[in-house]
C-alpha positions as CSV (number, residue, x, y, z in Angstrom):
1,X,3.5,-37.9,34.4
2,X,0.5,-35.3,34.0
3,X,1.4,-32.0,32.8
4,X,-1.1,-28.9,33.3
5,X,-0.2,-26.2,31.1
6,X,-1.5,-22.7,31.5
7,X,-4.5,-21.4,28.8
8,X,-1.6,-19.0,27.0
9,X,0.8,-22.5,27.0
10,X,-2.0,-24.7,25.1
11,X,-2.7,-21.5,22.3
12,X,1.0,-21.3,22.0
13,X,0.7,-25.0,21.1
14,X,-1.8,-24.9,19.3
15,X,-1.0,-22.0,17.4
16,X,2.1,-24.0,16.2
17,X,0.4,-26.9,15.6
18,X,-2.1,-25.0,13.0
19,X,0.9,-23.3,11.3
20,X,1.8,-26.5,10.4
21,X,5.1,-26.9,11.1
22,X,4.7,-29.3,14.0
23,X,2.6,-32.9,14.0
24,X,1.9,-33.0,17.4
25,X,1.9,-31.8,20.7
26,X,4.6,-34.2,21.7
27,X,7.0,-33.2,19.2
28,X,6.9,-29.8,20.6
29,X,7.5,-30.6,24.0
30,X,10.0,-32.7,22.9
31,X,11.9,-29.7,20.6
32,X,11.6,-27.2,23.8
33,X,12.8,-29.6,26.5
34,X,16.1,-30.5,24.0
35,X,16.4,-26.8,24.0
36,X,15.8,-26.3,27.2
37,X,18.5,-28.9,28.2
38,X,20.9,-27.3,25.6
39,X,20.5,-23.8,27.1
40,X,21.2,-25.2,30.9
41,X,23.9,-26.9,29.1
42,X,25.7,-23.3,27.7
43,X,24.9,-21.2,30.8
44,X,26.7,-24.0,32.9
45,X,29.9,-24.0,30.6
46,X,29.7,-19.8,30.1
47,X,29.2,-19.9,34.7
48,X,32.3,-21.9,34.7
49,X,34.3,-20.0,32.2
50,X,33.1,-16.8,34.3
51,X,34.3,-18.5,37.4
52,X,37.7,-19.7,35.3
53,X,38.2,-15.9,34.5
54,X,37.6,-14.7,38.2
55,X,39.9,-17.3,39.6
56,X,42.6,-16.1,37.1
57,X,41.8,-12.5,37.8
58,X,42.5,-13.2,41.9
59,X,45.4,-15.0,41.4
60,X,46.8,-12.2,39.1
61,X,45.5,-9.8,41.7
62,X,47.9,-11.2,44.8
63,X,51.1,-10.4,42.4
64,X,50.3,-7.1,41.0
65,X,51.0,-4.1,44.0
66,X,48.0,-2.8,44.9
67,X,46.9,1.0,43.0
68,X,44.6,3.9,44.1
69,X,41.2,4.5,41.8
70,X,42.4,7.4,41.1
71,X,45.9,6.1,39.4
72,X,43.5,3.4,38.0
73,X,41.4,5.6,35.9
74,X,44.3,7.5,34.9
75,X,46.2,5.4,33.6
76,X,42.9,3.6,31.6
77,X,42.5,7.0,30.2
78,X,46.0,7.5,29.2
79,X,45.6,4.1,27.1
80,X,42.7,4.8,25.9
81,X,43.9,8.3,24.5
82,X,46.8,7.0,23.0
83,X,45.0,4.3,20.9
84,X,42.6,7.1,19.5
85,X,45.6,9.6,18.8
86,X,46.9,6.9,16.1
């Protein structure tokens, strides 16, 4: 497989490969693609915790009776009152 990388991409690696830190080219590829697999990794789990939380949320939602905004807000502001009048 050929890869082109951008003018910007080839300083950026060669910018780490003169700090030193890095031996080659290859081993930074190979650090930013484990990375990369690692972050798809984490926002799949955190997409199906969001998902886990709506689901739960919905489910709650069809036995709870239905309220007003209005009542809504109130009653968040009555909580919210009480926990800063302690």
């Amino acid at each position: 497989m050929a890869i082109n990388l951008t003018p910007d991409q080839e300083q950026f690696i060669e910018a780490k490969l003169q700090a030193g830190k890095y031996r080659s080219a290859e081993e930074i590829l190979e650090i930013a693609l484990r990375l990369l697999d690692e972050y798809d990794r984490a926002n799949a789990e955190w997409v199906e915790n969001v998902r886990g939380k709506i689901e739960a949320a919905m489910e709650a939602s069809n036995h709870t009776p239905s309220i007003d905004g209005e009542t809504f807000v109130n009653q968040i502001l009555e909580r919210f009152q009480q926990t800063h009048q302690a």
